[in-house]
DRENDREN-965709 format. One record per residue (C-alpha): y, x, z. Coordinates in steps of 0.25 Angstrom, whole numbers. Each point is the difference from the previous one (the first is absolute). Example, Ala and Ser with C-alpha at 12.3 -4.5 7.8 and 13.67 -1.06 7.14 Angstrom:
2
> -18 49 31 $
> 14 6 -2 $
// end
This chain:
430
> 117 -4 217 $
> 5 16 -1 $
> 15 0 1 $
> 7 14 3 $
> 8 9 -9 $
> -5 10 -9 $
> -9 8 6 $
> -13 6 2 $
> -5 -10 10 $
> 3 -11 -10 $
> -11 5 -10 $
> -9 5 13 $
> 2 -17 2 $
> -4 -3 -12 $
> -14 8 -4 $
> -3 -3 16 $
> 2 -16 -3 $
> -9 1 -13 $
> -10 9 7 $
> -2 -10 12 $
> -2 -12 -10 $
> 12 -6 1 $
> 11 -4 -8 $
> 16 7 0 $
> 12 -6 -1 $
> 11 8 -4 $
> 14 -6 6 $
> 14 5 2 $
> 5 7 13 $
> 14 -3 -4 $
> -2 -16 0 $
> 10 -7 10 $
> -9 -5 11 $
> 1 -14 -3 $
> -7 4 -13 $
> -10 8 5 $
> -5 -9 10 $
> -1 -11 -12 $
> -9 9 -9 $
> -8 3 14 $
> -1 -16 3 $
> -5 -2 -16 $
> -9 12 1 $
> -5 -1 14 $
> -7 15 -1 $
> -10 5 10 $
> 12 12 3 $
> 13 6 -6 $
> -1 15 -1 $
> 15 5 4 $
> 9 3 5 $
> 6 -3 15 $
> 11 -11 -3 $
> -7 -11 -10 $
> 0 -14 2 $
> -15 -1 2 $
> -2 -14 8 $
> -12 -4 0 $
> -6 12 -5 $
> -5 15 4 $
> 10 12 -2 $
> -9 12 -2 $
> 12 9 2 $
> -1 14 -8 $
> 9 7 9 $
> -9 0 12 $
> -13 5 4 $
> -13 -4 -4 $
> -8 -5 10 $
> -11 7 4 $
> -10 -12 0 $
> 1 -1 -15 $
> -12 6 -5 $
> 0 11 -11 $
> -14 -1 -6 $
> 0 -1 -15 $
> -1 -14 -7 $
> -10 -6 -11 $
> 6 0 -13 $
> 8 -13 -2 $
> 8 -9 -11 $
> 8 -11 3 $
> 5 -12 -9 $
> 11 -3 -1 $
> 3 13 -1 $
> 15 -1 5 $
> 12 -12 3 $
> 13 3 -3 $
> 14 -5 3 $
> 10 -3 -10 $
> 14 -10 3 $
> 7 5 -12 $
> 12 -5 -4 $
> -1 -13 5 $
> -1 5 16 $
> -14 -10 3 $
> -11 9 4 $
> -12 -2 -7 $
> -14 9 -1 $
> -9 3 -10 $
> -14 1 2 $
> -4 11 -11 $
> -17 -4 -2 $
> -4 14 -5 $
> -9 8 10 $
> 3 13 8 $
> -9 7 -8 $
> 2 7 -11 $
> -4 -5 -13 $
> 7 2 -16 $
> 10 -11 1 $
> 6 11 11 $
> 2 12 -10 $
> 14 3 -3 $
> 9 1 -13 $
> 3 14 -2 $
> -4 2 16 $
> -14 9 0 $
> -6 4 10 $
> 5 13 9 $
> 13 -1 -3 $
> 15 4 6 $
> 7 -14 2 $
> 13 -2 6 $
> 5 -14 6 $
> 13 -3 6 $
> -3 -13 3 $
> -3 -7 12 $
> -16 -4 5 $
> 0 -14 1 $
> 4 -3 -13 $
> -10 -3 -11 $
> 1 10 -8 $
> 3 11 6 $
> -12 -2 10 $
> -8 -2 -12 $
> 1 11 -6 $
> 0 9 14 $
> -13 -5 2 $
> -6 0 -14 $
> 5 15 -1 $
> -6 6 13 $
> -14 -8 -4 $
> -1 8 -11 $
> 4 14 6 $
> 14 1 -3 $
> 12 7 9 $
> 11 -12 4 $
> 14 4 4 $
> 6 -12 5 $
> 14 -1 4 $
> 5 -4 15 $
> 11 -8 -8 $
> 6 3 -14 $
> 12 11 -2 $
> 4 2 -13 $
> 2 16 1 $
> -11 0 9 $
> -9 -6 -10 $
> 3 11 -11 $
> -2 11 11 $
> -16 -7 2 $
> -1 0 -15 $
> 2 16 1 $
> -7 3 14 $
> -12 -8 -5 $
> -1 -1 -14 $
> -6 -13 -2 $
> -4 -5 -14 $
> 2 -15 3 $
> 11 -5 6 $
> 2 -15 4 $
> 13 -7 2 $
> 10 -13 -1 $
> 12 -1 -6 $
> 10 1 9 $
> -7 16 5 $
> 2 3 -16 $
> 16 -4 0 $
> 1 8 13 $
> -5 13 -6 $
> 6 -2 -14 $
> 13 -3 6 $
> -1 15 8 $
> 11 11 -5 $
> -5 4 -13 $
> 0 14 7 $
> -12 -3 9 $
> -8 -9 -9 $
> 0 11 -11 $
> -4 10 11 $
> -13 -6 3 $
> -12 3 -6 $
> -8 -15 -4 $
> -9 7 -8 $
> -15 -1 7 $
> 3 -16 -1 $
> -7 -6 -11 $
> -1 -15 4 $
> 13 -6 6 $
> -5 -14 2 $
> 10 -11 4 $
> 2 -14 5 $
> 3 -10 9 $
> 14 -5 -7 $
> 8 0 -13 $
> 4 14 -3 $
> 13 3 -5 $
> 1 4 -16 $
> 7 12 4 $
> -7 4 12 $
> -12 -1 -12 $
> 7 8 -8 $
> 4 10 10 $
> -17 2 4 $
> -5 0 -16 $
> 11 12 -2 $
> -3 8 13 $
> -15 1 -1 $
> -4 -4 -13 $
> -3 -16 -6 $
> -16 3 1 $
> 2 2 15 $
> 5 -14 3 $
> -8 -12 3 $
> 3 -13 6 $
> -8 -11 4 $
> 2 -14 4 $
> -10 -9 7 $
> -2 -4 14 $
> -9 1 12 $
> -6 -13 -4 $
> -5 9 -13 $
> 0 -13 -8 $
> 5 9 -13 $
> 7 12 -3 $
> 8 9 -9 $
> 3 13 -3 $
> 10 9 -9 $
> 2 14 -4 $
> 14 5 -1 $
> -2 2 -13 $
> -4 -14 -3 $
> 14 -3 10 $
> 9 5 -12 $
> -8 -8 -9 $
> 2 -12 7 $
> 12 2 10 $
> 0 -7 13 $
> -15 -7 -2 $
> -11 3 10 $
> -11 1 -10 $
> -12 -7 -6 $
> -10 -9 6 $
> -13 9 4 $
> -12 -1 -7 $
> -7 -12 1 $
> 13 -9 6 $
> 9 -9 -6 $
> 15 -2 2 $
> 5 -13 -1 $
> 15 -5 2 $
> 0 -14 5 $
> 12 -10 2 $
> 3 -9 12 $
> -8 -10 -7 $
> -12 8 -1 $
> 1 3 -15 $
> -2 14 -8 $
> 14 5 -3 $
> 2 7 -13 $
> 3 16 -2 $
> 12 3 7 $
> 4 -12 9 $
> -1 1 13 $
> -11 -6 10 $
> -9 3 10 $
> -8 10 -2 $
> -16 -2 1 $
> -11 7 -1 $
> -13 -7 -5 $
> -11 5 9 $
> -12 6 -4 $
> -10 -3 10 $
> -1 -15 10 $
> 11 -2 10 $
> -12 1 11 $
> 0 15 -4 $
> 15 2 4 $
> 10 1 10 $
> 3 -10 10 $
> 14 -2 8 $
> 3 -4 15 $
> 14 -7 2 $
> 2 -2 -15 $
> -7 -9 -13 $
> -3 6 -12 $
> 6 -2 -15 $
> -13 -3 -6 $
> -1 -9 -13 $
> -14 1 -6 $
> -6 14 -3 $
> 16 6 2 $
> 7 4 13 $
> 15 5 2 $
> 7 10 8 $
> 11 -10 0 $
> 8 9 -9 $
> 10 -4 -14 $
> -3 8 -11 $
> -1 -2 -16 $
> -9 7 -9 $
> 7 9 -12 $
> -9 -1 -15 $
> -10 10 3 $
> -2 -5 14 $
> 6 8 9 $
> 5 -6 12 $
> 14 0 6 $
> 3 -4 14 $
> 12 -9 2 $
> 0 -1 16 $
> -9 -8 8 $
> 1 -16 2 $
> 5 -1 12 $
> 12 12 -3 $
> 5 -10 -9 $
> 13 -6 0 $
> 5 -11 -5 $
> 14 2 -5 $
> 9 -13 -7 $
> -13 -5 -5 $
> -6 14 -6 $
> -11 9 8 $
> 4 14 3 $
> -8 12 5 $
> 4 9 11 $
> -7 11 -5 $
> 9 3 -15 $
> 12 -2 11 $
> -5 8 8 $
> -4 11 -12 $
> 13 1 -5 $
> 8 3 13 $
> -11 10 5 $
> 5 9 -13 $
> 12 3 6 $
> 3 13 6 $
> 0 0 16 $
> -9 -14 1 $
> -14 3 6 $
> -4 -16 -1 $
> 5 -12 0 $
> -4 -14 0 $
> 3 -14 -6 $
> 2 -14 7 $
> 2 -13 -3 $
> 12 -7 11 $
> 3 -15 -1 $
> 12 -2 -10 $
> 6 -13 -1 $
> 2 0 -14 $
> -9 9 -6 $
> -13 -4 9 $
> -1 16 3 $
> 8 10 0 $
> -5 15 0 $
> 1 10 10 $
> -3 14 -2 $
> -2 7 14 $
> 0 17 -5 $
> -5 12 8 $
> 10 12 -2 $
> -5 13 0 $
> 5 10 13 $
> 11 7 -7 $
> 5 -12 -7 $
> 13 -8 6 $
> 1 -14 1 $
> 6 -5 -11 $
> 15 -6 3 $
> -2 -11 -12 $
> -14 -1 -1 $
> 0 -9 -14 $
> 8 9 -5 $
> -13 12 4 $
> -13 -11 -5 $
> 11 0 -13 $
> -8 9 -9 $
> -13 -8 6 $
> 6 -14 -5 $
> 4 6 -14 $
> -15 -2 -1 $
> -3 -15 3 $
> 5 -12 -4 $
> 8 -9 7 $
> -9 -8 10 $
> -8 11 3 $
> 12 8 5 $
> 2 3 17 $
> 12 -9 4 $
> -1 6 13 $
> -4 14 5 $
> -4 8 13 $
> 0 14 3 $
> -11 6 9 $
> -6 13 4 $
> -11 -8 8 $
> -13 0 -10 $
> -1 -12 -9 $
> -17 3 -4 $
> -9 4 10 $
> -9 11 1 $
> -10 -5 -11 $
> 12 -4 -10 $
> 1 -14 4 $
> 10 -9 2 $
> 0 -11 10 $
> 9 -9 -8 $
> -2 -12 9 $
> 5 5 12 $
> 12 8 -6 $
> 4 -14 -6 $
> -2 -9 13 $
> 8 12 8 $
> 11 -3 -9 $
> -2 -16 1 $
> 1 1 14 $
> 16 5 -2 $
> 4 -7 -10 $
// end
């Protein structure tokens, strides 16, 4: 397990665990210690590469920040692959740890060449190691001779300063980092130059139609792309800006050789346009793919799910409503955090925000919207009266009846939102 922030040691971890034949474990340094030592106890790895401080029983902490001992040898090793290749963690939004055993080896081979990412490149991540993807494509870039800058942890400002400093030509982000440097005074946003980028790829969450927008008209539609998938690689899609304005709001089409289908509680195909579960039916055996500790799979057949709703538009590009869990149930009707959770983001001075279900003895739930202000934004004295211009934009069930204001962060480094725990935090005072 390698747990540390970003930093040069974390990738030194990661070739050296490959090069000894072994198996790496990306993990977050930030977890609560209760957390870690869970993921340790599922995991039980030979040794934790860290930092002092990790809640390591039972395990080895290699700590980076000491010596190396002089009885470790130096000589150079035989070549080595391993299989799995690597085992991530994910809790998502539903706050219960799982990891996902990805099959492929940690040799090189086609299924590991990038869209738009050729080798010897410049490429710029913001976001932190121990999340799929950015460790990915950190690791899939310097195999193949290219200069990674990776940020100690994502400013917005910073960011465009790298962009100039280094010239990258692909840049990968989430969301959230997106808003953040959109929502920059216009002064300094128009200042830099984004020119030597010609691959923006995002992911990771929904992104906000105007924080879309905002990219397609800075750098030009041809430049944007965003994928959705997951580390479980059980099917993907992809979409070009350009295809964005065609089809706003959807992730894209199914790659080649997939198939999307939209199922209903009952297992049924769903017709174009209502919403379901969104799966992919899977091109090779289920022996092939992925497996999970701490979790079952959604299997039915040749498909598998990422647990996600979604509905399919008449030329079959996807379109993500939220995940199954995110749901809510709301005087009979589901509602999905994430359109809430859209609109409110739009408006000026709101970095994130997040959207709850909260018992409601009439309605079943009622929703709560927790917002992340911006530095130089006051509170809000009536804070209905600032979401106003938001709830314009939904209807009535789907609009907050309760709101907090916060400048502690609502996502975390990788664009995330623990919705579990921000709604059992708030259970616990109601």
């Amino acid at each position: 397990m390698i747990a540390m922030p970003n930093r040069v040691e974390f990738v030194e971890a990661v070739f050296a665990t490959w090069k000894l034949g072994a198996v790496p474990c990306p993990a977050s340094w930030r977890l609560a210690p209760t957390e870690f030592s869970e993921l340790v106890t599922m995991l039980q790895p030979r040794a934790v590469v860290g930092t002092s401080g990790l809640s390591v029983a039972g395990a080895t902490l290699i700590d980076v920040d000491e010596p190396v001992p002089n009885l470790i040898s130096d000589a150079p090793l035989p070549p080595s692959a391993v299989a799995p290749g690597k085992i991530v963690n994910s809790g998502g939004s539903t706050g219960r740890p799982k990891l996902i055993i990805d099959p492929q080896p940690s040799a090189w081979g086609p299924a590991k060449e990038g869209r738009r990412r050729p080798p010897r490149i410049v490429l710029l991540n913001p976001g932190p190691l121990y999340h799929s993807a950015p460790f990915s494509y950190v690791a899939m870039s310097l195999a193949q001779g290219s200069h990674v800058v990776c940020m100690d942890r994502f400013d917005a400002v910073e960011w465009l300063t790298m962009v100039e400093r280094y010239r990258p030509s692909f840049a990968y982000m989430v969301p959230t980092m997106m808003a953040r440097v959109a929502k920059l005074p216009q002064e300094i946003t128009a200042a830099a130059d984004l020119s030597s980028i010609e691959t923006l790829l995002h992911m990771a969450a929904p992104c906000p139609p105007d924080v879309k927008h905002w990219w397609i008209e800075r750098i030009g539609a041809d430049r944007v792309f965003e994928v959705y998938g997951g580390s479980e690689r059980i099917g993907a899609t992809l979409i070009t800006g350009t295809e964005w304005l065609e089809h706003p709001g959807s992730v894209g089409r199914a790659a080649p050789g997939e198939e999307i289908v939209i199922l209903s509680d009952e297992g049924e195909p769903l017709p174009r346009g209502e919403v379901g579960e969104i799966y992919f039916r899977r091109a090779a055996s289920p022996g092939s793919h992925y497996r999970y500790i701490g979790a079952d799979t959604r299997i039915r057949d040749d498909m598998d799910s990422f647990g996600d709703m979604g509905w399919l538009d008449r030329d079959d590009y996807l379109y993500i409503a939220d995940r199954r869990t995110d749901m809510v149930t709301v005087g009979g009707a589901n509602v999905y955090p994430a359109e809430i959770e859209a609109a409110i983001e739009s408006l000026p001075g709101v970095l994130c925000a997040a959207a709850l279900g909260l018992p409601d003895a009439d309605m079943g739930n009622r929703i709560h919207a927790i917002v992340e202000l911006d530095a130089d934004q006051p509170e809000p004295v009536d804070g209905m009266a600032f979401l106003a211009p938001a709830l314009a934009k939904l209807s009535g069930l789907k609009r907050p009846r309760t709101v907090e204001f916060t400048r502690e962060r609502v996502r975390d480094d990788a664009g995330k939102l623990r919705r579990a725990a921000l709604r059992a935090e708030r259970l616990n005072t109601l």
